[in-house]
N, C-alpha and C positions, 0 to 999 in steps of 0.2 A: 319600071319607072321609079319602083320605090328606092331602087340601090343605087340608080342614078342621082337620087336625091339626095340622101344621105353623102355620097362621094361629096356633092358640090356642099352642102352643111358642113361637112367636114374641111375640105378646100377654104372656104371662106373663113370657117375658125384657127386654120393656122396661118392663112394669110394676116389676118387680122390682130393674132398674136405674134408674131414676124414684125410688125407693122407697128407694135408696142413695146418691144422688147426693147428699146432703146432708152425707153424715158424708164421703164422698173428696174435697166443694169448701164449707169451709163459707163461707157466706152470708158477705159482708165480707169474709170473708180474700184479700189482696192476695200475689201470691207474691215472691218476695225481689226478681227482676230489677223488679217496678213500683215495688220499694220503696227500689231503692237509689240517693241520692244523687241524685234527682231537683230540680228547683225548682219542677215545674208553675207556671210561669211564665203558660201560658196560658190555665189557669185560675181564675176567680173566687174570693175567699177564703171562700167557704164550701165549694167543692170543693177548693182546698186545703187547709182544716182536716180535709176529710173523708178525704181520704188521708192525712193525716199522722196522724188517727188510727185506722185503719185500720191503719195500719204501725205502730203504736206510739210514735208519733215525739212526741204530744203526748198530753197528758190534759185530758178531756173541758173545753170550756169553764163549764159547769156546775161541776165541779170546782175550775177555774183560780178563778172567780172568786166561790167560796164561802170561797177561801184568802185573797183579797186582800182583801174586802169588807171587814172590820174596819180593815182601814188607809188606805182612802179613802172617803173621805165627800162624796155629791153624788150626781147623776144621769146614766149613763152616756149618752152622747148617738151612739156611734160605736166599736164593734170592728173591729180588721182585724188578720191575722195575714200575718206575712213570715218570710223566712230571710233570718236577719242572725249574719254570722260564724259559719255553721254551724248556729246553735241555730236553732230555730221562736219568734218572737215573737209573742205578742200584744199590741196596744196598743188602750187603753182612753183615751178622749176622754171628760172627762167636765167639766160642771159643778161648782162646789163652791159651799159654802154664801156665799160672797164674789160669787157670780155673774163666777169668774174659770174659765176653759178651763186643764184639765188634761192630762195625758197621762200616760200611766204603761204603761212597757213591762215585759211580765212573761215569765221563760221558760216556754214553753207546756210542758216535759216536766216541769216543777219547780215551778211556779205562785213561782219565786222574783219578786218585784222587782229588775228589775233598774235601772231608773230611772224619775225623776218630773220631768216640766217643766212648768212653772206660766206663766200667763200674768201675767208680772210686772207 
């Protein structure tokens, strides 16, 4: 009877830490050393975008590029995001209505423009 007891004390305290484990690690959250000043170099730019925003480090591409939309005009054909001088960039490749190749680098924390190259 006594081992039967202990089985279910035992049962109940990982049930119960199972049952907690969510609010002490939440789901996504990266703790500061994964966060700090890394390049993840060797990873692919969508596992880089997904730590950087994980960290805070950028805002959502969806976002980025609800902000810029109105200021370019064409068909996005190619995203990729980099650390450049610090910041997180995203650059957008895109078609315009000239059927000339664009490129338009935006900061990923800011969705600012920060430049545009045309294919002259």
């Amino acid at each position: 009877m006594c081992i039967l007891l202990r089985h279910s004390v035992f049962a109940l305290a990982a049930m119960l830490l199972l049952a907690l484990a969510p609010f002490a690690f939440p789901i996504g959250a990266l703790a500061d050393s994964d966060c700090a000043e890394r390049e993840f170099e060797d990873e692919h730019d969508h596992e880089r975008a997904r730590r950087a925003l994980e960290c805070g480090e950028v805002m959502p591409l969806a976002d980025v590029l609800a902000a810029v939309r109105p200021q370019i005009s064409g068909k996005i054909i190619e995203t990729e995001i980099e650390r450049e001088d610090g910041i997180w960039v995203y650059e957008f490749k895109f078609i315009d209505a000239g059927g000339r190749l664009v490129e338009v680098h935006v900061d990923a924390g800011t969705a600012r423009i920060l430049k545009i190259k045309g294919d002259e």
